[in-house]
C-alpha positions as CSV (number, residue, x, y, z in Angstrom):
1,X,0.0,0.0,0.0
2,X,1.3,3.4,-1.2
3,X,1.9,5.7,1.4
4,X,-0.8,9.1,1.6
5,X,-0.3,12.6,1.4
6,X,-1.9,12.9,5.2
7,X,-0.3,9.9,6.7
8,X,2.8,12.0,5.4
9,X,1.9,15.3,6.9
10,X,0.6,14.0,9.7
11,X,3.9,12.4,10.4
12,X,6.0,15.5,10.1
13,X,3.3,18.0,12.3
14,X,3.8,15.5,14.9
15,X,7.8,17.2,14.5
16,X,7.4,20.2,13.9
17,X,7.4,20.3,9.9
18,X,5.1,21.6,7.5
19,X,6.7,21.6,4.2
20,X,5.8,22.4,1.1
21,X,4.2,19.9,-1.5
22,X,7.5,19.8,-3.3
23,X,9.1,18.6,-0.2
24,X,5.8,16.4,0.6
25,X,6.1,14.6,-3.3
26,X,9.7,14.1,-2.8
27,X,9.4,12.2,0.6
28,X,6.7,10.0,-0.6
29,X,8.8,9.1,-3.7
30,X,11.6,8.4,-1.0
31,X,9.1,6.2,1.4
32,X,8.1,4.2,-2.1
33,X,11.8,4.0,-3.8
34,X,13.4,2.8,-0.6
35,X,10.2,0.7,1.3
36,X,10.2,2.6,3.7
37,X,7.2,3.3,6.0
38,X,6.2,7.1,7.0
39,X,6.6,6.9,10.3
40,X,10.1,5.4,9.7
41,X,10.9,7.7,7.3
42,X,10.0,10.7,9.6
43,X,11.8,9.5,12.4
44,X,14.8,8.6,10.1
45,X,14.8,12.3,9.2
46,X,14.5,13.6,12.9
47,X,17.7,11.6,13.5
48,X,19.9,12.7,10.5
49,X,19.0,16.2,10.6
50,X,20.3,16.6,14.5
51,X,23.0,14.7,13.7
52,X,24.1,16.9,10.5
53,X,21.9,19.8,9.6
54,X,21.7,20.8,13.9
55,X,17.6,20.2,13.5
56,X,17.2,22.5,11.0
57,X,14.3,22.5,9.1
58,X,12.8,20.0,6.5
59,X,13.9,21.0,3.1
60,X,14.2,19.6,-0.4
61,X,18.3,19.7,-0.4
62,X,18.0,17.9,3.1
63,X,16.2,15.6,1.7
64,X,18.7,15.0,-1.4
65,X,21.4,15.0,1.4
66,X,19.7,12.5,3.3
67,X,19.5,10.5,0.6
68,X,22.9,10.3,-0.7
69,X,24.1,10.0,2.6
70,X,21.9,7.7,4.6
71,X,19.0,6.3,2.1
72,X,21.7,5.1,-0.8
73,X,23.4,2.6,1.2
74,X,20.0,0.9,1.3
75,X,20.1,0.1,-2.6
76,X,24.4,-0.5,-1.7
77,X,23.9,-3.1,0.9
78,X,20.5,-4.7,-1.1
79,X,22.9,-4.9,-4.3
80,X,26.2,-6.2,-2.3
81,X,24.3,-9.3,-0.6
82,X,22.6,-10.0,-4.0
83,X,25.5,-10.6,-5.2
84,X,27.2,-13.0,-2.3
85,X,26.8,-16.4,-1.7
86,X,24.1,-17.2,0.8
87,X,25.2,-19.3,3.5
88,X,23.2,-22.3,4.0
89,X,20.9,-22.3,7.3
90,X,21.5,-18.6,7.6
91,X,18.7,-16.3,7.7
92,X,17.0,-14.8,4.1
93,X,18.5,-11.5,3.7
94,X,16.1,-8.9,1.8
95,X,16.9,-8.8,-2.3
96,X,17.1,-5.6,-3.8
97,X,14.6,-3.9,-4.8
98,X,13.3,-3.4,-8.4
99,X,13.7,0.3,-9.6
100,X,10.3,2.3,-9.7
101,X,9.8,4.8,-12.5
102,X,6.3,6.8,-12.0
103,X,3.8,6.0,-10.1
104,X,0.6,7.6,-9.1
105,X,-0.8,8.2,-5.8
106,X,-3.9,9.5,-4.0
107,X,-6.1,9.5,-7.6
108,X,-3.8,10.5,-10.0
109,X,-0.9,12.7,-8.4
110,X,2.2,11.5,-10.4
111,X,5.6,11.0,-8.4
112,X,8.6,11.1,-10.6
113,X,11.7,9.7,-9.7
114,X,14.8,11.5,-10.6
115,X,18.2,9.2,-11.2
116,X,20.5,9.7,-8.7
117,X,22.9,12.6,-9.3
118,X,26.6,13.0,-7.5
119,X,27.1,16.7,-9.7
120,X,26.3,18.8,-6.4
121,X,28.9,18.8,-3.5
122,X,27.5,18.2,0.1
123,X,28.8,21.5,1.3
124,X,26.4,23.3,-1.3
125,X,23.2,21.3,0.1
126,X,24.5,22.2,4.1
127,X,24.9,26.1,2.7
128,X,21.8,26.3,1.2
129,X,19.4,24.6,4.6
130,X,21.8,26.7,7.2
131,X,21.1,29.6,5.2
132,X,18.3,31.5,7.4
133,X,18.8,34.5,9.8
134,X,17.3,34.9,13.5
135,X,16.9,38.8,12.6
136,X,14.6,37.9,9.3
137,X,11.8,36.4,11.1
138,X,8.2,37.7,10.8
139,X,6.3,36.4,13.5
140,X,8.0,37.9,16.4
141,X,5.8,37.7,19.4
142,X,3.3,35.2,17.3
143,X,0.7,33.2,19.8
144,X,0.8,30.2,18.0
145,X,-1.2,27.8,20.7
146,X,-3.9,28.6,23.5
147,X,-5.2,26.2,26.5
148,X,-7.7,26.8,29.0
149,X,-9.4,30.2,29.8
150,X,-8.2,33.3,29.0
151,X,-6.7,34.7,32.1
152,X,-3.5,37.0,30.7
153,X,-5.8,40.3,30.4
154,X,-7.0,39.7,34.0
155,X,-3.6,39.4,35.2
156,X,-1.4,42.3,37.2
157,X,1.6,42.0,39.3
158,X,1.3,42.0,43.0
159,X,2.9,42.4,46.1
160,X,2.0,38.7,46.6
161,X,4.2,36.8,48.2
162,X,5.5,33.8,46.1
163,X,6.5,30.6,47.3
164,X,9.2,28.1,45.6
165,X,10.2,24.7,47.2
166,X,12.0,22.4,45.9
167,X,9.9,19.0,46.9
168,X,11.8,16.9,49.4
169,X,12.1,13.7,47.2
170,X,14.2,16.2,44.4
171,X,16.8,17.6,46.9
172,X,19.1,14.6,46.0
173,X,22.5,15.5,45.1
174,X,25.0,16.3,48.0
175,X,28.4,17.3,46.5
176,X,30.2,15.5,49.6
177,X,28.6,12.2,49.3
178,X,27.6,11.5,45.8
179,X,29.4,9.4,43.4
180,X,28.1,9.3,39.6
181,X,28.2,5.8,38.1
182,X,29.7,4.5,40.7
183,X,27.3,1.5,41.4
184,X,28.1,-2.5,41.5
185,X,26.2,-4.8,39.0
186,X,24.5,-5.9,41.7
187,X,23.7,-2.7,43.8
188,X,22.1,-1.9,39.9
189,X,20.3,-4.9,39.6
190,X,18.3,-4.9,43.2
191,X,18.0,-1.2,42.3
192,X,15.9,-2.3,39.1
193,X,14.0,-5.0,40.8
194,X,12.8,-2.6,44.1
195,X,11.2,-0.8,41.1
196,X,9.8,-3.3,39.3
197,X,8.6,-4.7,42.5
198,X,7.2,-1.2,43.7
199,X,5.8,-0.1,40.6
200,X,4.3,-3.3,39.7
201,X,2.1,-3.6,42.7
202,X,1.3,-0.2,42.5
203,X,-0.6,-0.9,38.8
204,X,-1.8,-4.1,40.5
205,X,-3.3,-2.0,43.4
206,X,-4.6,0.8,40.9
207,X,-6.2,-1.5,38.3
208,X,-8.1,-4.2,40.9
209,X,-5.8,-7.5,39.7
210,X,-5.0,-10.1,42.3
211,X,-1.1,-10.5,42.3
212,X,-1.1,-14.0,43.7
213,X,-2.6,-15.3,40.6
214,X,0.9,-16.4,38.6
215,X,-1.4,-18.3,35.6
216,X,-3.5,-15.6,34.1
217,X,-1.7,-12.3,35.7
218,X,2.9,-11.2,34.4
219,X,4.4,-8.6,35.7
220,X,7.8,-7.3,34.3
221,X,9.6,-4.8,32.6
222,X,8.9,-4.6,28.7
223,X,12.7,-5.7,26.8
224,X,13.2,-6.6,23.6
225,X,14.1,-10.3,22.4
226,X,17.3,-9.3,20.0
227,X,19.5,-5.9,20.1
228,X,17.3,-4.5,17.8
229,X,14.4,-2.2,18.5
230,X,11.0,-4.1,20.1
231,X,9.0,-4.9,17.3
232,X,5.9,-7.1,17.6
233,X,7.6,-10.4,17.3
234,X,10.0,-9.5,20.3
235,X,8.1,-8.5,22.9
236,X,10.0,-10.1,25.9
237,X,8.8,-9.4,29.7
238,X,11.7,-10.1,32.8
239,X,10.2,-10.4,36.2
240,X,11.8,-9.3,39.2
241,X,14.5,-11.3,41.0
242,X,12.3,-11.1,44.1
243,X,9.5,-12.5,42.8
244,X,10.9,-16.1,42.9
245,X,13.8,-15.5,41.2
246,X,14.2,-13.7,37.6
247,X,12.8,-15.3,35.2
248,X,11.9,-13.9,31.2
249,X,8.7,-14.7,28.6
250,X,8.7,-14.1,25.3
251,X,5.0,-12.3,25.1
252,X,2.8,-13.3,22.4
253,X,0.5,-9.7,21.7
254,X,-1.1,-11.0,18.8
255,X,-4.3,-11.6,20.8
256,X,-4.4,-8.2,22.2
257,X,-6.4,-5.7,20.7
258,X,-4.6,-2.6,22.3
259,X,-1.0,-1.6,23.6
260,X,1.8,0.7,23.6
261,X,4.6,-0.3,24.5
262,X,8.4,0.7,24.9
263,X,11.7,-0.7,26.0
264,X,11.8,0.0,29.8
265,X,8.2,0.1,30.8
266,X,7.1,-1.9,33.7
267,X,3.8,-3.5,33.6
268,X,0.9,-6.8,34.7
269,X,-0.2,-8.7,31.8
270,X,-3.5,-10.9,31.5
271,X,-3.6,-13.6,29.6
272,X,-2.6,-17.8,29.6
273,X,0.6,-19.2,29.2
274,X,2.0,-20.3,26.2
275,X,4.2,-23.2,24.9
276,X,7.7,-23.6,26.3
277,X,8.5,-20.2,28.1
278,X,5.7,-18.1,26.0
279,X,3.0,-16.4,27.8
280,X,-0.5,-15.3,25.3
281,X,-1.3,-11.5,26.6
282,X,-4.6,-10.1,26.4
283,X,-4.2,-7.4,28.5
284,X,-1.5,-4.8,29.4
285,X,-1.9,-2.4,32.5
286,X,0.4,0.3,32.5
287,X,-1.0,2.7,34.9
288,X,0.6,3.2,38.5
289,X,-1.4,4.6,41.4
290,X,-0.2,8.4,41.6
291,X,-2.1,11.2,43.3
292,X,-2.2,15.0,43.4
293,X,-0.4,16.4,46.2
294,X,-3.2,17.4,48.8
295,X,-1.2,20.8,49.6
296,X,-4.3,23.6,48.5
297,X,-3.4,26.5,46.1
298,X,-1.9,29.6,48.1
299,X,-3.5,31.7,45.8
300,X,-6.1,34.2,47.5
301,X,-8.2,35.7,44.4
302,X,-4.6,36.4,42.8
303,X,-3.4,34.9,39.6
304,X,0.4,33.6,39.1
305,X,2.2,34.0,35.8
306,X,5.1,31.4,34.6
307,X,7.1,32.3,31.7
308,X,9.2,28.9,30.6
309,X,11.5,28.9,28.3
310,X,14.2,26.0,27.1
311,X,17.3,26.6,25.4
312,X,19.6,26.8,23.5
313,X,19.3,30.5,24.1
314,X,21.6,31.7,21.0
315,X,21.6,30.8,17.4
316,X,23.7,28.3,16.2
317,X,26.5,30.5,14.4
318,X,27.2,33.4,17.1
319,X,27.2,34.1,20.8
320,X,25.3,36.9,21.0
321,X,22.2,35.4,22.8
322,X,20.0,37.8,21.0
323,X,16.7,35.0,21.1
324,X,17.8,35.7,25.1
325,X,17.4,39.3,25.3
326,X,14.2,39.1,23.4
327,X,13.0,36.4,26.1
328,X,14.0,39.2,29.2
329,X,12.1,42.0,27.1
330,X,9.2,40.0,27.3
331,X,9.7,39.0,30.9
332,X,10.4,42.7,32.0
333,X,7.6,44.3,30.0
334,X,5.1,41.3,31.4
335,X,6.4,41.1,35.2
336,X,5.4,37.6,35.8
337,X,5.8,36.2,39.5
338,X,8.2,33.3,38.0
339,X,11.3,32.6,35.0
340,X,11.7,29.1,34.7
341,X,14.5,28.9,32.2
342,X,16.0,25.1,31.5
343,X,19.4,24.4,30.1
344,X,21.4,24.1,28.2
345,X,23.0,27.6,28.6
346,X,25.7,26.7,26.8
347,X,25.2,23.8,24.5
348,X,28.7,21.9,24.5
349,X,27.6,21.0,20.5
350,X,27.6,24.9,19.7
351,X,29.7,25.2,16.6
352,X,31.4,28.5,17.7
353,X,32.6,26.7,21.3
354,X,36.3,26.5,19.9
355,X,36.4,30.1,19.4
356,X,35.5,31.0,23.4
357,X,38.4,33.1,24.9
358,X,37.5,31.9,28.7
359,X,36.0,29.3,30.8
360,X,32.9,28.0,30.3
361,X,32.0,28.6,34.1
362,X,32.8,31.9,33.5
363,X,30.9,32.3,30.3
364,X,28.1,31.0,32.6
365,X,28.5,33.1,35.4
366,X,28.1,36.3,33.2
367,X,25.0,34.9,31.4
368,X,23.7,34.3,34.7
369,X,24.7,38.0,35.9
370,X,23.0,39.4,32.7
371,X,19.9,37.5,33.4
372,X,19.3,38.8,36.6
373,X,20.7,41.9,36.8
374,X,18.1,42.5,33.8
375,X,14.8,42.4,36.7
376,X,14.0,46.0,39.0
377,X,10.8,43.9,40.4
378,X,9.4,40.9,42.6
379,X,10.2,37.5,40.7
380,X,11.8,34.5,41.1
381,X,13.9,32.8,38.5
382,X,14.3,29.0,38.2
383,X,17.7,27.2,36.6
384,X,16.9,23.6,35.5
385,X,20.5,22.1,34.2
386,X,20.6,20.3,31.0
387,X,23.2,17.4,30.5
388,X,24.4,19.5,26.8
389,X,25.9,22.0,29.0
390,X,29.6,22.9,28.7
391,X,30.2,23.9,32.1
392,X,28.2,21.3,33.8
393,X,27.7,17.6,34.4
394,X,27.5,15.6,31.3
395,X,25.2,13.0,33.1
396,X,21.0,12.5,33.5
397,X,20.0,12.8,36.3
398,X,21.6,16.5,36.1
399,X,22.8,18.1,39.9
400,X,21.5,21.8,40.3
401,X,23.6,24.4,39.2
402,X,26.5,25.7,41.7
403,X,26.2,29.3,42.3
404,X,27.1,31.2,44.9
405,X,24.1,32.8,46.4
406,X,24.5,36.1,45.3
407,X,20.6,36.5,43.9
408,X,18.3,35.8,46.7
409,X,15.4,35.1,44.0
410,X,17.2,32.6,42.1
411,X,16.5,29.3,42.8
412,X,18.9,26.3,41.3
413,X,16.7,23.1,40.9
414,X,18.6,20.0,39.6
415,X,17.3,18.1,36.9
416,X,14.3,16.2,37.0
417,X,13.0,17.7,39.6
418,X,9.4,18.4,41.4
419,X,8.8,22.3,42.4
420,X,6.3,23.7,44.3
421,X,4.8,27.0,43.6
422,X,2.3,28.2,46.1
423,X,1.2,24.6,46.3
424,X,1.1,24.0,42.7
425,X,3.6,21.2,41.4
426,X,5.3,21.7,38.8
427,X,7.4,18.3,37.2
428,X,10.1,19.7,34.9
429,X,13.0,17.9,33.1
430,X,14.8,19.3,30.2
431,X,15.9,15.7,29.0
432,X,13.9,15.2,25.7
433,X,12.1,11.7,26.6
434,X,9.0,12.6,24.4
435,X,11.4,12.4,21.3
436,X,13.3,9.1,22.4
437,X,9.8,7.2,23.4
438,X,8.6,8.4,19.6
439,X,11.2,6.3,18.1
440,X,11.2,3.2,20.6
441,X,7.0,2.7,21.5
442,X,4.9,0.6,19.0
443,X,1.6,0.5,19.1
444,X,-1.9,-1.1,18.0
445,X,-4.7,0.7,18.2
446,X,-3.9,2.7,21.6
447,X,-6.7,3.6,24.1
448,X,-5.2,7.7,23.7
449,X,-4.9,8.0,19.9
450,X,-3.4,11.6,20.5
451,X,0.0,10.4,20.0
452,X,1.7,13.3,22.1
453,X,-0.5,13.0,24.6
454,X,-0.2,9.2,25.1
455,X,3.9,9.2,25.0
456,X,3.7,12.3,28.2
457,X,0.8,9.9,30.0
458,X,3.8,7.4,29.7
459,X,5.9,9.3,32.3
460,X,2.9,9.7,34.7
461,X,1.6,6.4,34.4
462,X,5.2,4.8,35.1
463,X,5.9,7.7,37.9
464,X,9.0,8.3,35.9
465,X,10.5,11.6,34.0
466,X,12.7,8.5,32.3
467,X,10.8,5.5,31.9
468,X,12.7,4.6,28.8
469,X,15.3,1.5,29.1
470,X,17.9,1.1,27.4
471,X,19.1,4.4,26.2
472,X,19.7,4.0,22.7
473,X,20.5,8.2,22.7
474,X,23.4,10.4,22.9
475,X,23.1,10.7,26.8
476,X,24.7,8.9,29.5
477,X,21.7,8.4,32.1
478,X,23.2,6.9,35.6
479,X,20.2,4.4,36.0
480,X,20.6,3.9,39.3
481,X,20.4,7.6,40.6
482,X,16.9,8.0,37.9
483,X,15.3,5.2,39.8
484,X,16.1,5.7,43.3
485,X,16.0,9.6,43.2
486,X,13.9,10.7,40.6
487,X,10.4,8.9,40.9
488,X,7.4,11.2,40.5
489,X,6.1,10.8,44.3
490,X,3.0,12.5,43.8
491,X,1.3,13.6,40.2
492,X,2.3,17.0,38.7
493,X,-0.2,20.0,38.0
494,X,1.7,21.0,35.6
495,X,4.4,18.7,33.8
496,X,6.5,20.6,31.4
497,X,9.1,18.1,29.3
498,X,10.3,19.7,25.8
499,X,11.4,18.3,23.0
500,X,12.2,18.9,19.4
501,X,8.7,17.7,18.4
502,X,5.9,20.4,17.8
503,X,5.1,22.4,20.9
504,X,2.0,21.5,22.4
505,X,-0.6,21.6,24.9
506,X,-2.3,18.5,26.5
507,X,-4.8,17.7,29.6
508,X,-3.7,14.2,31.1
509,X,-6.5,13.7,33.3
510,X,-5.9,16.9,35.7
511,X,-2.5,17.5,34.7
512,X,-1.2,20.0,32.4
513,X,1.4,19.1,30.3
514,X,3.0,21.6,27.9
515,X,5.9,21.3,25.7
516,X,7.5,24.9,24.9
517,X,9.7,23.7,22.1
518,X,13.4,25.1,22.4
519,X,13.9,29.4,22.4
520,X,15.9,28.5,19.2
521,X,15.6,26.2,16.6
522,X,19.0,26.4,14.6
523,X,19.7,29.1,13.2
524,X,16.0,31.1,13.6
525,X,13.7,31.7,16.5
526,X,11.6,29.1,18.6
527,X,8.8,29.2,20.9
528,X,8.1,29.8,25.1
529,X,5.4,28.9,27.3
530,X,3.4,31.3,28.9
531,X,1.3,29.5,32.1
532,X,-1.2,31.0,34.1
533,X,-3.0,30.0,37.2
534,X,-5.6,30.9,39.3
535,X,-7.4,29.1,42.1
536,X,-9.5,27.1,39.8
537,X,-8.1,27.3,36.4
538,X,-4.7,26.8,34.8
539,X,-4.4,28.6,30.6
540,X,-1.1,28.0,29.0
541,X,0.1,29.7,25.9
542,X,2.9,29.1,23.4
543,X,4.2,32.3,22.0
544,X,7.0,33.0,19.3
545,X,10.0,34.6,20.2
């Protein structure tokens, strides 16, 4: 089946890309040429674009560039093992594919495939995506999505008093005592199965399932059967070691009518058992018990204003930070009560890093200055590290930032953590799960069809901000310190996780999740959140910068 114009658009929107019908045309006769499925495709192109265009948009040179540098060595590798001997008793590999002229899609629009061309030189395709300018932009200041009520013209500054906490369960790093990845196999291992165990009667607890019935009723952590990604002839589950010893079953899902499921996730499975060490699922329950905190809204009849923003804060071929000083315009012509701003600062992948004449902590330390420095009223500024910054820990779970407490309204979170703000909690993490669960979950016919929505529910149905294991990413994640540290204890108001997929705006049963984007995308401007809150309502807006 030929792959659709919507399917296709569908697939980019979900990343933030709305391209032109050239582009669209061009990716279809990619998908067909290569058999290769959209959603593959897209994801395919998420990857190869951070890796060599730094995210830039999706273009029709980027797309040749892809091509010749990713998408070619398909036809290469189909033609080489055409050619080879098969070993006998080793598995089929895939023949090469018959070459596809024209074809016709969705009622008659033609596709025409073009012979492959090596006359252009790579560095003319890079020039040509890179070239855009932060300064060109025409949607400055843009509202580009609206939740909730409108409460912004209602809102004034006031000589309230606001409250930020960092929850208990978040205050986990102590300089003195803690030791990054420095954890035994087996202090890892009993780690992993006190969550399993924990979480697992948790979604027992929550969903009404007796435990003690081992025939009909799994519990585990989803894994994959082979090193490659979980497909749906590889779903495995392993049990906890405490639950009579580890044990793994290779899970049979083609009875079950609807899933999602991901490397990492922890969850009780009805069914039968199966031949040999095979268990039939019918039914997966992912969802943990987690409540709102019971601390009430310190509100009065006043409203609180959050600005969030998520960097990088500067464009990717200078250090002027000029996305930045657009972002404390805003802030000092609005006066909210709070700035949450989440690394990285000072992304260590920033093409002009070579050039720097001082320290990165120094660099650092000035930004932070600047910031500050920029605020003649009440409001308190929240620094959530990233793991991409320069001057900081390379490792998730991120420690708070270390400065000196110079600015009594600056408060350094680490990263995840849990705030609270007048007794509203507020989850934040500026690792970009959403985007690594998009390329690891499958799914058949999902219960939350809203994909966006369903891959945030993941994190507050698993009581994680990093439910995903293994990390098949560029991050190095110190598993233990996520599990033991960084559970969600009680269920966020407001859960802000962004990601390189399209800003957005979702209601997970009582809880607000918002994606902001990144202040820059590139080299040209991204998006911020703008969140309000009153005593009943919460309205979130994502604004151009």
């Amino acid at each position: 089946m030929l792959p659709s114009k919507e399917e296709l658009r569908r697939a980019l929107d979900f990343i933030g890309q709305t391209p032109d019908e050239k582009v669209i045309n061009k990716c279809l006769e990619l998908c067909t040429k290569y058999n290769i499925l959209v959603e593959d495709f897209v994801d395919q192109w998420s990857a190869f674009t951070i890796t060599n265009l730094k995210n830039g948009p999706i273009t029709l040179d980027g797309i040749l560039l892809m091509e010749r540098k990713e998408l070619a060595k398909l036809n290469d590798l189909n033609s080489s093992i055409a050619k080879s001997d098969i070993v006998p008793g080793t598995p089929q590999q895939p023949k090469k594919k018959k070459e596809i002229e024209n074809v016709e899609v969705n009622g008659g629009d033609k596709i025409v495939f073009e012979p492959k061309s090596n006359n252009k030189v790579e560095n003319e395709f890079e020039e040509k995506i890179l070239m855009q300018s932060y300064s060109e932009r025409s949607d400055s200041g843009q509202i580009l999505l609206t939740h909730g009520p409108d409460l912004t013209e209602t809102f004034t500054q006031t000589n309230q008093k606001t409250t930020v906490k960092i929850l208990s369960d978040s205050i986990w790093y102590n300089p003195e005592k803690f030791r990054f990845l420095h954890a035994t196999q087996v202090k890892i291992a009993d780690v992993f199965n006190e969550t399993i165990d924990s979480l697992t009667n948790s979604i027992l607890t929550k969903s009404n399932l007796n435990k003690n019935d081992e025939n009909t009723i799994c519990c585990g952590r989803i894994t994959s059967e082979d090193i490659n990604k979980l497909n749906l002839n590889t779903v495995k589950l392993e049990s906890s070691f405490n639950n009579k010893g580890a044990k793994t079953s290779l899970i049979n899902i083609s009875q079950t009518k609807s899933f999602s499921l991901f490397p990492g996730q922890i969850v009780a499975v009805d069914g039968l058992p199966g031949k040999g060490n095979k268990f039939i699922a019918k039914t997966f329950y992912t969802k943990a018990n987690l409540e709102f905190s019971r601390n009430e809204r310190d509100l009065g009849e006043d409203y609180l204003q959050i600005v969030v923003a998520v960097g990088p804060y500067t464009t990717a071929d200078n250090f002027l930070y000029e996305p930045l000083q657009d972002l404390l315009k805003y802030v000092v012509e609005i006066k909210p009560n709070i700035l949450i701003l989440l690394g990285p600062f000072l992304d260590f992948s920033h093409s002009q890093m070579i050039n720097m004449t001082e320290t990165f902590q120094s660099y650092f330390d000035n930004l932070i200055q600047t910031i500050m420095e920029c605020f003649n009223f009440e409001i308190k500024v929240v620094l959530v590290p990233s793991d991409k910054d320069a001057n900081h820990f390379p490792i998730f779970p991120t420690p708070s930032y270390d400065i000196k407490e110079k600015y009594p309204n600056l408060i350094c979170a680490p990263n995840p953590c849990l705030l609270d703000i007048n007794g509203i909690v507020i989850g934040t993490s500026s690792m970009d799960i959403l985007f690594h669960l998009s390329k690891e979950e499958i799914a058949r016919k999902p219960n939350n069809t809203d994909r966006m929505a369903r891959l945030a529910s993941h994190l507050i149905e698993q009581k994680s901000f990093y439910p995903l294991y293994p990390n098949d990413n560029d991050s190095t994640i110190d598993y233990t310190s996520l599990l033991k540290n960084c559970e969600m204890k009680v269920k966020p108001n407001i859960l802000i996780t962004p990601s390189i997929l399209r800003y957005c705006i979702k209601d997970l049963g009582g809880c607000l999740f918002v994606n902001p984007e990144r202040l820059v995308k590139n080299y040209v401007g991204g998006t911020f959140a703008v969140i309000n809150v009153n005593s009943n309502d919460i309205s979130c807006q994502i604004r151009k910068i």
